[in-house]
N, C-alpha and C positions, 0 to 999 in steps of 0.2 A: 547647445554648443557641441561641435565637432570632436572628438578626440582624436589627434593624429600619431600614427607611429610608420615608423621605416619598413616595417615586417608585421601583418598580422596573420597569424596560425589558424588555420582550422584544422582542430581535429585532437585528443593528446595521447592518442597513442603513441609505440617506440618512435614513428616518421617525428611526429607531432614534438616529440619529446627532445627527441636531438638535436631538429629544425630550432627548437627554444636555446639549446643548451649555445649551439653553434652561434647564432645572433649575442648572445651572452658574451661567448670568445671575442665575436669580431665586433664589439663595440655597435652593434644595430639597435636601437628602441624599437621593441616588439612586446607583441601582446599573441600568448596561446589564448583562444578560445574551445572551451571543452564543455559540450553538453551536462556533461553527468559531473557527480561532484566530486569523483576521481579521476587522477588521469589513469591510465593504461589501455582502453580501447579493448584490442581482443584477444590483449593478452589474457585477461581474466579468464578465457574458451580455451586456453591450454592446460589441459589436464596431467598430460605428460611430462616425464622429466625433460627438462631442457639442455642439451648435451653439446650444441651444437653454432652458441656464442661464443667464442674465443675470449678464453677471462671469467664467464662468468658458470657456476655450477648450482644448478635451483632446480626444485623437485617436481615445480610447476611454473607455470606464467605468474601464477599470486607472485611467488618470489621472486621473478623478474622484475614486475610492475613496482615492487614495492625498494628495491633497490634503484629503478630510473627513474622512479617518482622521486625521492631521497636525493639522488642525484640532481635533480631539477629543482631542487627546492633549498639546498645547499646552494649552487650557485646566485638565486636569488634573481629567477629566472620571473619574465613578469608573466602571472595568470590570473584570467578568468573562470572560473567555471561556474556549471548550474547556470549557462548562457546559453539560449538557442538563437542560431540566426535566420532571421526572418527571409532576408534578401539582400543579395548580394550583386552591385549594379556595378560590371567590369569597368564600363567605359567612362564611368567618374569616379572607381575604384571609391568606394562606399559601400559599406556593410551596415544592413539594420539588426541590430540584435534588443533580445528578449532578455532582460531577467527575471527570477523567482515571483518577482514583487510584481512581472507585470506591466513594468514600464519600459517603454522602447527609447533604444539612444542611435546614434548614429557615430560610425567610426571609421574615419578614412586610413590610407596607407600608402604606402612607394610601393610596396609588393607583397602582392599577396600568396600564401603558400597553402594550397590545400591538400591535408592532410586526415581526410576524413572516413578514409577506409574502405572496410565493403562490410555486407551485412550479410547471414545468412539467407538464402533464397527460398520463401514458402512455396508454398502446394495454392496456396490459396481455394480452400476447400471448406466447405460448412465446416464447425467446428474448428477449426484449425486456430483461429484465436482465442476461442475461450480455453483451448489447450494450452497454449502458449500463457496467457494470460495467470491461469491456474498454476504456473509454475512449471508445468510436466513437460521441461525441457532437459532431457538426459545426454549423458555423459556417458559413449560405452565405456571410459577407462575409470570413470569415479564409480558409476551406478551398477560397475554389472553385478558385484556382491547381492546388491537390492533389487534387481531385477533377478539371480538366478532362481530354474525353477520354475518361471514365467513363459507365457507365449510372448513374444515378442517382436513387433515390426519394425522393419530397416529400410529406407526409400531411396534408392538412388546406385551409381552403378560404379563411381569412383574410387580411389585409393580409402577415402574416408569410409563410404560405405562399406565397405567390403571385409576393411580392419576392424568394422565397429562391430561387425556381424559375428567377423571370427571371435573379439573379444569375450563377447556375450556368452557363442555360443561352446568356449572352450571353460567358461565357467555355470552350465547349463541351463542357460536360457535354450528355451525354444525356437527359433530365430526364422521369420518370413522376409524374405530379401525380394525387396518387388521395385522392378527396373523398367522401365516403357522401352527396352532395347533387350535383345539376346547378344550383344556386345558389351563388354565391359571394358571402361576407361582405364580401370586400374593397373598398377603392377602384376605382373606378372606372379611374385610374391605370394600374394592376396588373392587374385584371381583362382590358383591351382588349388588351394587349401581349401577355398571356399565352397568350389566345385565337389570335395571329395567328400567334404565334413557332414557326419550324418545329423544331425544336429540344424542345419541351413537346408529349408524348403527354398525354392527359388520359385519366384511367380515372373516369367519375361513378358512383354509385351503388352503391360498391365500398367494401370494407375491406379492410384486412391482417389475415390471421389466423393468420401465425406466420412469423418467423424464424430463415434455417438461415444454420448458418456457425460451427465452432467456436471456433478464431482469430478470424475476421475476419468482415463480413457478405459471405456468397456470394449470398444467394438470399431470397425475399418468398413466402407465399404470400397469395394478393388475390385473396376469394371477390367475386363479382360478385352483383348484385341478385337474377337467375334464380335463385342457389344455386349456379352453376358457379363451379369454383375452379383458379386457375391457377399455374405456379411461375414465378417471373420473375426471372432473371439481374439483381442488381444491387453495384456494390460498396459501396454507403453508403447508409441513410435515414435520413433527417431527420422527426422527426416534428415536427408543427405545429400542434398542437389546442388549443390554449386552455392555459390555467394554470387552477388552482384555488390555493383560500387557504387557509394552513397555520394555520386555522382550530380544529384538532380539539380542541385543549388544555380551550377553551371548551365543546366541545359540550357540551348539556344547560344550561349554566350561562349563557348568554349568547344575547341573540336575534339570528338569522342567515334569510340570507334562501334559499330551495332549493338554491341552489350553494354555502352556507358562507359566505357573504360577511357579516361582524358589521355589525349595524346601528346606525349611529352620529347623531347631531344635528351641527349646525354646528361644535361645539367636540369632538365625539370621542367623545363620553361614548355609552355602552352602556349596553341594558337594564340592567344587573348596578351596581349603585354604588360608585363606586369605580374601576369599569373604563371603559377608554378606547381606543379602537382609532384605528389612523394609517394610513395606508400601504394596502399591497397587497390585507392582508386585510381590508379593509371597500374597496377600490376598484377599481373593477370595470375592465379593461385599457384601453379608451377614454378613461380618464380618468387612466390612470395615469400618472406622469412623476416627474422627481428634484423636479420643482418644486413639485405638491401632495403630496407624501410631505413635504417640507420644511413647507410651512402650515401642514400639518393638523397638526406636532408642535407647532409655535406657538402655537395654538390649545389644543390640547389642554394644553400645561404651562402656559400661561396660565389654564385654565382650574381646574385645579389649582391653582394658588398661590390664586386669586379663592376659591375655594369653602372650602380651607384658613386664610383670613385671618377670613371671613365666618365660620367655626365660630371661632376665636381658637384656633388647634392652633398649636403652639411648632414652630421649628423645629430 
């Protein structure tokens, strides 16, 4: 048997999170659906204090997450988690999902709102998951106590990179900063410092093309532009390349622009009717923040109820 609701969420991060709170407000029957058995999404990857919500003051994303989870759960918002969804078929607006146990259900809805974020973007390189896998996914603003002292790799040529380099490298780590371009994305900021800091080897025009280390990471191989390829001692890399948006669920069924990013109007809504995107995956990272993932869910269940009242659908 079908389960029907007016609004179903994908995704519970901040988007995810508000998108619930807001259905909450406007009298919508809605279900957040959240992978993992927390909501917050990527808030948990903020390391830094957080200065820059209006109202709220937290040392990190932990403390965010844990005050809009708290928030969400106070209002008595309806969730799922520890739910993956299998498939998602727009045009009968039908969701198959997955629980723990294994057993598949089917869950329809009036609209659906995806808020599913973006992911960091690998290397995709031998080794690279059993790194990742082994846990050795650092932090320059948590780790770099634990990494100083260390050789240490940093892959990619934007704001992230560049800040995670100098973090490292102004508490002394040994820092290889290895960019497939002699351009950098970054600020200005970051870029001059980075340039000056004795501490920051720069390798341009280079990739990494595989990681050794069974345990732990020992070593990079980093082919260079000519084709020459080198082994290079390090005990940690940080890779830095951009995010992409966890987009795929949609593919084919929803319009996206070369990178996966869903394309949306002012209020959310998507090629696809019905559908509606928030957050990460229709926003591209310059513009991303807790604060427009918060709007755009605004907007979007606003929009929702408006369009719901305008057909006279019961709730």
């Amino acid at each position: 048997m079908k389960r029907q609701h007016d609004v179903v969420i994908l995704g519970g991060g901040p988007a995810g999170m508000a998108a619930a709170i807001w259905c909450q407000r406007l009298g919508l029957s809605h279900l957040l659906i959240e992978a993992e058995q927390r909501l917050g999404g990527q808030l948990f990857a903020i390391q830094n204090e957080v200065i820059d919500y209006p109202g709220v003051s937290a040392e990190s994303g932990h403390d965010v997450q844990a005050q809009f989870e708290a928030h969400v759960l106070r209002l008595g918002c309806q969730l799922q988690r520890g739910v993956t969804v299998r498939d998602v078929d727009v045009a009968r607006r039908l969701l198959t999902v997955q629980g723990a146990d294994g057993r598949a259900e089917q869950i329809a809805y009036r609209a659906l709102i995806v808020a599913t974020g973006a992911a960091e973007r690998r290397l995709g390189v031998p080794g690279e998951l059993a790194m990742i896998e082994r846990g050795e996914v650092y932090s320059a603003t948590r780790d770099r106590s634990l990494l100083a002292g260390q050789r240490v790799a940093v892959v990619g040529g934007g704001d992230r990179a560049l800040e995670g380099a100098l973090l490292l490298a102004e508490r002394g780590s040994d820092v290889l900063l290895i960019h497939r371009s002699d351009r950098y994305r970054a600020r200005e900021e970051f870029v001059q410092p980075v340039l000056a800091h004795p501490r920051i080897e720069r390798w341009n025009h280079a990739r990494v093309q595989q990681i050794f280390g069974d345990s732990a990471v020992e070593a990079i191989e980093v082919v260079s532009a000519d084709g020459s390829s080198h082994r290079v001692e390090v005990k940690a890399l940080l890779v830095r390349i951009g995010v992409e948006p966890n987009s795929q669920l949609l593919q084919g069924q929803v319009k996206a622009d070369p990178d996966g990013y869903l394309l949306t109007d002012a209020t959310g809504r998507t090629s696809a009717k019905g559908v509606y995107a928030i957050g990460d995956v229709c926003t591209r990272p310059l513009y991303s923040s807790i604060a427009s993932a918060v709007g755009q869910a605004m907007a979007a269940v606003k929009q929702v109820s408006l369009s719901m009242e305008q057909r006279g659908e019961g709730r």
